[in-house]
Every structure is written in C-alpha cells, then in structure tokens.
N, C-alpha and C positions, 0 to 999 in steps of 0.2 A: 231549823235554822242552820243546823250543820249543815244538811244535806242541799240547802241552797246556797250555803255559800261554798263550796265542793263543788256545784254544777256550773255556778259563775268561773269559779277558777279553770274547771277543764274547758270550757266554752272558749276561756278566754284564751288557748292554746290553736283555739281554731284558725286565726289570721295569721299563724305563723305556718302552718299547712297549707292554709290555701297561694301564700308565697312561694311556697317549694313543691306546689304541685305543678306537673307537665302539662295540666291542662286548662283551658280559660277557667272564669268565676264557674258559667252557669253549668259546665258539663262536670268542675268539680262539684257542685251543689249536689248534682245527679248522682253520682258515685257517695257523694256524703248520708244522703238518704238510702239508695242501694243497699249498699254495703250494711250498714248499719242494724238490717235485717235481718240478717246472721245471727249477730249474739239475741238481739231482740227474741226472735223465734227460740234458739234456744234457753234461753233463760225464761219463756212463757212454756216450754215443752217440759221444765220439770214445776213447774206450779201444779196447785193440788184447788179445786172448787175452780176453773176456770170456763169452762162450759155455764155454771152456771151465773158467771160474770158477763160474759158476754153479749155484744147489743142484739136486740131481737125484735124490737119493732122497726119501722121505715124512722120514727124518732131519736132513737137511742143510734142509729146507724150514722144518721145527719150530724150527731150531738159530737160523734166522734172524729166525723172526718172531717167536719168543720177547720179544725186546728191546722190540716196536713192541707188544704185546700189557700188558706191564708200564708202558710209559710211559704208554701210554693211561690205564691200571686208577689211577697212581701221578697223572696229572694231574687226572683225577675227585678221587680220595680228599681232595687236599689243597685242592677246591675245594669238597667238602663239607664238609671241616675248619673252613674260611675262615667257614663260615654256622653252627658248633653253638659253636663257641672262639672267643677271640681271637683278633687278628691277630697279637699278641705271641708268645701261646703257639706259634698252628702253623708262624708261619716259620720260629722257632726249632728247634722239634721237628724239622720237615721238614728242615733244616741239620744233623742227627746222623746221619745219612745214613754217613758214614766209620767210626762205629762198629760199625755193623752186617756193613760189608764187613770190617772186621777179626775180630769176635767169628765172622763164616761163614770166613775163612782159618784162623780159627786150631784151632776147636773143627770143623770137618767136614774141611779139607783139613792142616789137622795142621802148617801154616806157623806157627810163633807170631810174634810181630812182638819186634824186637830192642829193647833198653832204650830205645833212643834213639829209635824212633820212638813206642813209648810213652809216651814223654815228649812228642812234639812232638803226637801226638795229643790231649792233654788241654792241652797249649797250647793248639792252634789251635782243641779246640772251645769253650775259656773266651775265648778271643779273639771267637768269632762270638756267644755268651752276653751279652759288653759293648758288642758291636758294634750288637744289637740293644736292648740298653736296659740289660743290667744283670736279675740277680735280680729287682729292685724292678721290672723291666716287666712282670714275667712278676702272672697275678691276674687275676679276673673271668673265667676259660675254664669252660669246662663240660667234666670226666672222658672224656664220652662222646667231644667233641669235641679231643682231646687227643690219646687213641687214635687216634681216624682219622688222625690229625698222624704219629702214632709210624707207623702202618701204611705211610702215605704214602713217610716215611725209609725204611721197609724193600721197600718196593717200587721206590724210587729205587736203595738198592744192590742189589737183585737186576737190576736193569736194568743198572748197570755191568758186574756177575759177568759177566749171561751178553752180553753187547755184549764183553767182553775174549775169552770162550771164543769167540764168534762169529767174531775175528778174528782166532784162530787157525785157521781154516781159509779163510776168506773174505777177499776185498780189500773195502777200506774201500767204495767208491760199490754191490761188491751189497751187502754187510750195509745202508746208509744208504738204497737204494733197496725193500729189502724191507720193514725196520723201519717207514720212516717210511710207505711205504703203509697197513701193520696199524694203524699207531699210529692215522692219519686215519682209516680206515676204523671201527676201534673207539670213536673218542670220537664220532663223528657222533652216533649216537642220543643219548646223553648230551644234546651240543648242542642239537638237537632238540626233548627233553625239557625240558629245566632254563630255557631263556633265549626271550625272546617273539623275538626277529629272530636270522639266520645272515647277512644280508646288510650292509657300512657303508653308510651314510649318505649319503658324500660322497667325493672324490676322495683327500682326507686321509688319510680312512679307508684305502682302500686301499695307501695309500703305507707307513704307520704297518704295516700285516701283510704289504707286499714286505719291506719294510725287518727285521721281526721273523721273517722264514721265510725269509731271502735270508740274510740275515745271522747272526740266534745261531741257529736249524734249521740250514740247508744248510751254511752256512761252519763253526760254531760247535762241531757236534755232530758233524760229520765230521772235526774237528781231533782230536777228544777219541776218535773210534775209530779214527783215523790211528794216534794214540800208543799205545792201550791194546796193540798186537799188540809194543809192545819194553818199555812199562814197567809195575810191579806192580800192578793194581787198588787195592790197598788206598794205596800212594804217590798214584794217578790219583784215589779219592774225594778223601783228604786236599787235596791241591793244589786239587781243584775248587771250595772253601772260596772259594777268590779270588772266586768271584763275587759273594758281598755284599757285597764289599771296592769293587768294580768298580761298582755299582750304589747304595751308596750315595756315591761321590763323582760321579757321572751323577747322582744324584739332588738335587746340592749342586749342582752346574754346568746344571743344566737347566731343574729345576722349581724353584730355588730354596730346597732345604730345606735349612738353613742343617747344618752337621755341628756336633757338640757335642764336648766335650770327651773324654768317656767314647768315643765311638765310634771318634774318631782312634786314642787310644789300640788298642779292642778292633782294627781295622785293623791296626794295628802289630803286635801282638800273633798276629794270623792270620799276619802274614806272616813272622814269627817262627818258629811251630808250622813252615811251611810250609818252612822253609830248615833246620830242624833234621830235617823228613822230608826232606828232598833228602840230607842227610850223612848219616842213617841209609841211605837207597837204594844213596847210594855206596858206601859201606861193602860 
C-alpha cells in the first residue's frame, strides 16, 4: 500500500516535467522511457537469482512486453487526442482509466466489485470530474477526438491488467526492464514522425527528462508494479487517481497556478473515493 501510494505521488510529479520540458509530448515520452534505463539496468545489475527470473519461453517474453507495447500505443493515443479535443475533454476522459479495469474484473474475470467499493469508485471519479473543472469545463472537443481520449483510458487499464498478470510471475526490475525497453522502442517512430527535434536544447533540458525518467519512469512506475503483485488491480487503478491530486498542487507550488475553490474541493473528494476503496479492499 505504501509503495503505491509513493508511485502515485512521484507519477504524479510527471505533468509538471513534461511542462518544463524543451521538447513536444511524444519525444518527451521517448526520453522518459530512455532514460529511465539507466537506473533500471543498474539496480537489476546488482540483483542476486536474476538469470533465473528471467522470461525464457516465446510466452513468458509476450507476457512481458505486453505492458511496454500498450504504454507506448496508450501514450501516442492520448497525444493525438490532445491535438483533435480539448484539453478538458481528454485529461479527463484519459482519468476513467479505473472504470475500465473494473467493468474487465468484473464482466470477463467474473470478480464483481463489493458495494463499497462501487461506491468509492464513483466518488473518486466525480472527484477527478471537479478536480479538472466541473461539467461546465468539459465543451468545445471534437467526438472523434474524445474517442481517441476514451481509447487512450482503455489502453492505460489494459497496461495495468496485464503489468499485475506480469508480476505474478516475474520480479518487479525484469518486468520494468522489459516494458520500458518496448515502450521506448515502440514510441520512437511516433517521435520521429509527429515533432521537428528528439534532441533538448540546453543543459536544463536534460535535467527536466533525468529528473521525469529518474524519478515518475524508474522510481514511480516500479513502485506501482512493486505493489500490483499483493494488491487488486482494480484498488491499484482506483488509488492511482492520486496523481492529479499530486500534480495539481505541484502545479500550485511551482508554476504558479493558483488552485480554485472547486478543485480543492474535487481533491478532497479523490481522496475520499480513495479511503473508502481502502475499506472496501480491507474488508
């Protein structure tokens, strides 16, 4: 429980990086998975039984890079969301993410979720709803680009499912060393594609993507498959709410953006949903 709520928090230091980075969404993506590989690698180079963790069939190889194959597809999507919709629209949308994991527990693996976490569930996504502006934010998006929004969510929780299955059989640094190679490897072209420069600018630059692939990559995302192997996916989307909680009070203390009334509140409100999925879990 620690250790996911610790991966929410640095995760949710991520949008305040990607703000202060010199370079678009998708080539910072690339640099966030990159980079990220560094400590990963070193922190698997002094592990002890690792060879024999290791995937070794054509299954165990799929089972891995499954996660880093979705992140990639899920961090495209919601950067072309970002350019057809609002910005309102697709954070938001991208932020239902918990729904998805619960409606594939309940309707394919046959878990239904207990009253109470039903409950906290539609708490904490009306919490992230006020947190981003309220109904009245939401206007001006284009259908098309809304979709891609919604896809985006469902491609974020198919990346938790199979990141949880993955670490039932695997330890946390292979699955994080496999993933995040696919993930980089898969968004490059994207980057490539979509944005005029992959290189920063300046020394800043670089600091700004150690700090975003050091930190919510490597530290952030390895907290969150640390946990997923003792607690339930659908509790692990829920909780991961916390990061626009996290991001915009970084975004109050940093850049200045003053926080409103409404949002404290929708805040509160997340972390509400979020203690009422903890008693449900207990339970």
């Amino acid at each position: 429980m620690l250790a996911l709520l610790a991966g929410g928090m640095v995760i949710g230091c991520s949008p305040i990086f990607v703000r202060l980075s010199e370079l678009g969404a998708i080539s910072t993506a690339f640099w966030r998975l990159a980079l990220a590989l560094i400590p990963l690698m070193l922190f698997t180079a002094r592990g002890t039984a690792l060879d024999a963790d290791k995937p070794r069939s054509l299954r165990d190889i799929w089972l891995v890079v499954l996660p880093g194959l979705l992140l990639a597809v899920e961090l495209a999507a919601w950067h072309i969301s970002l350019h057809m919709t609002s910005v309102a629209n697709s954070t938001l949308l991208v932020n239902m993410a918990p729904i998805f994991v619960a409606l594939y527990c309940w309707l394919i693996l046959r878990q239904a979720p207990g009253k109470l976490f039903a409950v906290a569930l539609v708490v904490t996504i009306a919490g992230v709803v006020i947190l981003k502006g309220g109904p009245q934010a939401l206007g001006g998006g284009d259908l098309k680009g809304d979709a891609v929004a919604i896809l985006a969510a469902m491609l974020y929780a198919g990346y938790i499912l199979v990141l949880g299955k993955a670490r039932e059989r695997f330890s946390t640094p292979v699955v994080m060393i496999w993933s995040t190679s696919t993930a980089a490897l898969s968004i490059l072209p994207f980057a490539l594609l979509s944005e005029p420069t992959l290189i920063p600018f300046t020394l800043a630059g670089w600091a700004v993507l150690f700090a975003l692939s050091w930190l919510s990559q490597a530290g952030g995302q390895s907290l969150i498959a640390y946990a997923l192997a003792w607690l339930p996916v659908t509790f692990s989307s829920l909780t991961l709410l916390l990061q626009p909680v996290i991001a915009a009070l970084l975004a109050w203390l940093i850049l200045g953006e003053a926080l409103t009334l409404w949002q404290c509140i929708g805040g509160l409100i997340v972390l509400a949903g979020i203690w009422m999925a903890r008693r449900s879990q207990s339970r």
